[in-house]
C-alpha positions as CSV (number, residue, x, y, z in Angstrom):
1,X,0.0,0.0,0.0
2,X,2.1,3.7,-0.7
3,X,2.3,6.0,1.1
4,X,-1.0,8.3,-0.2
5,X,-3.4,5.3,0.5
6,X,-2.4,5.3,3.9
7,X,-3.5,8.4,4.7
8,X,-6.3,8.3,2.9
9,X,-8.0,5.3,4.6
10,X,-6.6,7.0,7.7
11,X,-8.4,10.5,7.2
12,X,-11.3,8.7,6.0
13,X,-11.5,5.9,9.3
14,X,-11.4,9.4,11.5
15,X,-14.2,10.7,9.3
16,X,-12.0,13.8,8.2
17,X,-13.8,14.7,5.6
18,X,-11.6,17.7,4.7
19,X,-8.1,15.6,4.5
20,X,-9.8,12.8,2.6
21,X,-11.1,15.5,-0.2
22,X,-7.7,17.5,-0.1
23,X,-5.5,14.1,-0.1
24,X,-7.3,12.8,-3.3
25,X,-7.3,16.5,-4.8
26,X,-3.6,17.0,-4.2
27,X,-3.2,13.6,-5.8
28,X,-4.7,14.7,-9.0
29,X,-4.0,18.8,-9.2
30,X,0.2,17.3,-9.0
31,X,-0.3,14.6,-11.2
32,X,0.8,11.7,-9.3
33,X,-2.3,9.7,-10.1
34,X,-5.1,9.7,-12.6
35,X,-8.7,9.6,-12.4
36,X,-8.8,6.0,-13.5
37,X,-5.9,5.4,-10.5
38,X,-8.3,7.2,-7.7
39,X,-11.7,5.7,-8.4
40,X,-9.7,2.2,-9.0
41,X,-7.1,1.9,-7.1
42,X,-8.1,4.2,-4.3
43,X,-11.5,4.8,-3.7
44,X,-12.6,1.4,-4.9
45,X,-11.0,-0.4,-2.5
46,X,-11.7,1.7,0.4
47,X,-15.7,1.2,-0.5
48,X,-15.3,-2.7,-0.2
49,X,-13.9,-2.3,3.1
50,X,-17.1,-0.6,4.1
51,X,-18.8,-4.3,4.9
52,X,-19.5,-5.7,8.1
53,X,-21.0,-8.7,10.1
54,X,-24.1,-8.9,9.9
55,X,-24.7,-9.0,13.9
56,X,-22.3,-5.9,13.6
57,X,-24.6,-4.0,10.9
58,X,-27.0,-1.9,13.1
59,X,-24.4,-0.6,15.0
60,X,-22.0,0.2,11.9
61,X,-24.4,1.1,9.2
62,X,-24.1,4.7,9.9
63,X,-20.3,4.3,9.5
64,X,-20.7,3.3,6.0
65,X,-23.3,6.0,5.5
66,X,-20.6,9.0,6.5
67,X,-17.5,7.4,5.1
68,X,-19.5,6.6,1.1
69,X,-20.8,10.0,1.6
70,X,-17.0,11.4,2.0
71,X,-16.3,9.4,-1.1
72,X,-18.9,11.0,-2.7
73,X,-17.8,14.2,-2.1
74,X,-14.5,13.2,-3.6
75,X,-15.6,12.0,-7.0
76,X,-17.9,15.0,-7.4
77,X,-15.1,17.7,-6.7
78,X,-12.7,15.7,-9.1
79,X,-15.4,16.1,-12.1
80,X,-12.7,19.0,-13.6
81,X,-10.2,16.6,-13.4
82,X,-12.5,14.1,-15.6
83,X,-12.9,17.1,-17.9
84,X,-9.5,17.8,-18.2
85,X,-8.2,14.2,-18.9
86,X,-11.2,13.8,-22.1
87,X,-9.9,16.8,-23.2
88,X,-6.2,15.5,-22.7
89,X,-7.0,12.3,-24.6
90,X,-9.0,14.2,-27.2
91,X,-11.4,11.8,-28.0
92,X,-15.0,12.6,-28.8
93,X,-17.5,9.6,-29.6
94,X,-20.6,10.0,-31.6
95,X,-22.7,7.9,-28.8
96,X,-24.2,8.6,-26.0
97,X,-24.9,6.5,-22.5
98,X,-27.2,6.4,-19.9
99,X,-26.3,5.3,-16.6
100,X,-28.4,4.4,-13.4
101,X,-29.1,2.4,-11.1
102,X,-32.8,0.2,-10.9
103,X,-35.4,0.4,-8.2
104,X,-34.2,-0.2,-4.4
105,X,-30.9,-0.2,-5.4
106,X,-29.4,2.9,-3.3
107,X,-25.5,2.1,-3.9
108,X,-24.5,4.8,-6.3
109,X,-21.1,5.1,-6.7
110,X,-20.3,2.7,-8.5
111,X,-22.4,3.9,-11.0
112,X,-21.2,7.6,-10.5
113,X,-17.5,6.3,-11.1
114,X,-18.7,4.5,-14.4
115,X,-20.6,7.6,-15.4
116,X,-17.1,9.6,-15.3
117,X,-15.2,6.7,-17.6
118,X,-17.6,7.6,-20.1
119,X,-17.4,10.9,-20.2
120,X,-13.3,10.7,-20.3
121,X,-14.0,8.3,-23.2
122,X,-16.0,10.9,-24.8
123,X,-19.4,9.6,-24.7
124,X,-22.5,12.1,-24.3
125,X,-22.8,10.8,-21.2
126,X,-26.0,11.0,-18.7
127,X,-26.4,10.0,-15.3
128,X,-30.0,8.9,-13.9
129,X,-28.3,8.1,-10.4
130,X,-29.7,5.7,-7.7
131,X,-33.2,4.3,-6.9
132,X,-34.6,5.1,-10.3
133,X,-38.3,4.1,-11.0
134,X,-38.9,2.2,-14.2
135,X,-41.4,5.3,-15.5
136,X,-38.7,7.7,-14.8
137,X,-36.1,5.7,-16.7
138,X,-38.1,4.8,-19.6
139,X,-39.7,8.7,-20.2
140,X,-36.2,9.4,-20.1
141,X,-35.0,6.8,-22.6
142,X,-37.5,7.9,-25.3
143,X,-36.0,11.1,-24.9
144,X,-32.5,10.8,-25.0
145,X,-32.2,7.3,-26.8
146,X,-29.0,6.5,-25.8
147,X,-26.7,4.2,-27.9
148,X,-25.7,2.3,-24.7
149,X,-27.4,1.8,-21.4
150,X,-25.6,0.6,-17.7
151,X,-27.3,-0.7,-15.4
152,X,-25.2,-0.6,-12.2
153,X,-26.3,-3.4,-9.3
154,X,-24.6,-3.7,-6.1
155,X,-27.3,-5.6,-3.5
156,X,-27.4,-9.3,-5.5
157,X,-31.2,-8.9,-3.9
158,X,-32.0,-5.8,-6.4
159,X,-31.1,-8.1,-9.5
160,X,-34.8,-9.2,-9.2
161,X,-35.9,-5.3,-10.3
162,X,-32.7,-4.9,-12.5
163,X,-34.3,-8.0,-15.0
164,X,-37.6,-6.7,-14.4
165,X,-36.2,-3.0,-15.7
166,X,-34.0,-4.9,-18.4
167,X,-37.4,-6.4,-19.6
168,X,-39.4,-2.9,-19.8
169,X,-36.2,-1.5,-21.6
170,X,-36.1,-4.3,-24.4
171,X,-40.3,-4.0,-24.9
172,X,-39.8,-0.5,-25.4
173,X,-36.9,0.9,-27.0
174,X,-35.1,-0.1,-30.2
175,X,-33.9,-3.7,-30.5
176,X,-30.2,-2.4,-31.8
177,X,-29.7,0.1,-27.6
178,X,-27.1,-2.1,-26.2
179,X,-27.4,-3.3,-22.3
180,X,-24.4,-3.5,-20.1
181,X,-24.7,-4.0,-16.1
182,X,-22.2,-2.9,-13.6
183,X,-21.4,-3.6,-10.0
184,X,-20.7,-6.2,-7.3
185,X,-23.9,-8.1,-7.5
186,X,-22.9,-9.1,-10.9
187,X,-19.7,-11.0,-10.3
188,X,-20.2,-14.1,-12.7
189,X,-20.7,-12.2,-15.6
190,X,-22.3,-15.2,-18.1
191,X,-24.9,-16.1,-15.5
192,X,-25.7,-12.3,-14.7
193,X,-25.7,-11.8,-19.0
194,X,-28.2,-15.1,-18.8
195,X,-30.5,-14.0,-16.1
196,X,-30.6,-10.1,-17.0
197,X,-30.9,-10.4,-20.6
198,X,-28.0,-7.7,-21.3
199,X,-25.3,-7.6,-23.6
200,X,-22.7,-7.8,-21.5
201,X,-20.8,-7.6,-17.6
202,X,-18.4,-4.5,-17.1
203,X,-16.3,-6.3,-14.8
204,X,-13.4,-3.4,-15.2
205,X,-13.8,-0.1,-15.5
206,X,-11.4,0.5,-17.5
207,X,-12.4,-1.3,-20.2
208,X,-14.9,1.8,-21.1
209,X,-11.2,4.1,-21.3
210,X,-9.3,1.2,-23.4
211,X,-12.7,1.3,-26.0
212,X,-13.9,-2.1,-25.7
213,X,-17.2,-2.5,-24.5
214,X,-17.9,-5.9,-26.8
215,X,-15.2,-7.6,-24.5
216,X,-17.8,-7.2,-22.0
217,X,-19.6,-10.4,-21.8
């Protein structure tokens, strides 16, 4: 672990919500990481430490609340840094994406994170955010119509209402919009494709940067 990491997961175990921003800032204003290096290599793994026993959960549930919404806080002050790096790599895409997660699901950043690789990959890229109703989602389909939806599901119990969303998708937009599905409840990406009815499992982020969204399966 360096140095930086350190003192990130210690700032963010105190709840210092002012060295955790200004560590990850600092990081990216000098150059010693990228944006693809924070969400990945930093923030990533500090949200999978945010699980607990589940006779522990009541107590530390508020823990995970405070320290995701610290992350949060990070990821939306680094959105010029996400600006600067598209405009750095100079791509621009003629797609678009909508990203969101399905009903009950209230884990977000995942989804926030994957909203941001798009964008540096320069996709038009829109972001529906957490808990979104299948009405909501489909108005805003039919006005958008996105090249590429992402579906991002973290709770394996909210990939009941991600197939029934994936199903309301497919009966109402064009056959040719493309499916993908994000997150830590999809883990075995063939039997997430198989259940879902998607196109595809983006099981690394970066696979959005490096352009290669059909290795997603």
């Amino acid at each position: 672990m360096t140095e930086y990491e350190t003192s990130f997961l210690t700032a963010l175990d105190k709840f210092d919500k002012e060295r955790s921003v200004s560590i990850c800032l600092d990081l990216l204003e000098q150059k010693t990481i990228s944006i693809d290096q924070l969400y990945l290599d930093v923030l990533t793994p500090a949200l999978n430490r945010l699980v607990f026993p589940e006779e522990q959960q009541d107590d530390m549930i508020w823990r995970e609340h405070l320290q995701s919404a610290i992350i949060r806080s990070i990821v939306e002050s680094a959105y010029p840094y996400v600006l600067s790096e598209r405009k750095a790599r100079g791509i621009s895409k003629d797609k678009s994406v909508v990203v969101f997660c399905p009903e009950e699901e209230q884990h977000e950043l995942g989804a926030r994170m994957a909203a941001d690789f798009f964008t540096i990959a320069g996709y038009q890229t829109n972001y529906l955010g957490a808990r979104t109703p299948i009405k909501t989602l489909l108005n805003g389909l039919g006005s958008l119509k996105p090249d590429i939806v992402v579906i991002s599901v973290t709770n394996s119990f909210n990939l009941f209402a991600a197939k029934r969303t994936v199903e309301q998708i497919r009966n109402h937009m064009e056959k040719s919009l493309k499916i993908y599905a994000g997150g830590n409840a999809c883990s075995d990406p063939a039997s997430t494709c198989q259940q879902l009815g998607i196109d595809g499992v983006i099981t690394d982020l970066r696979i959005i940067l490096d352009g290669d969204l059909e290795e997603a399966k």
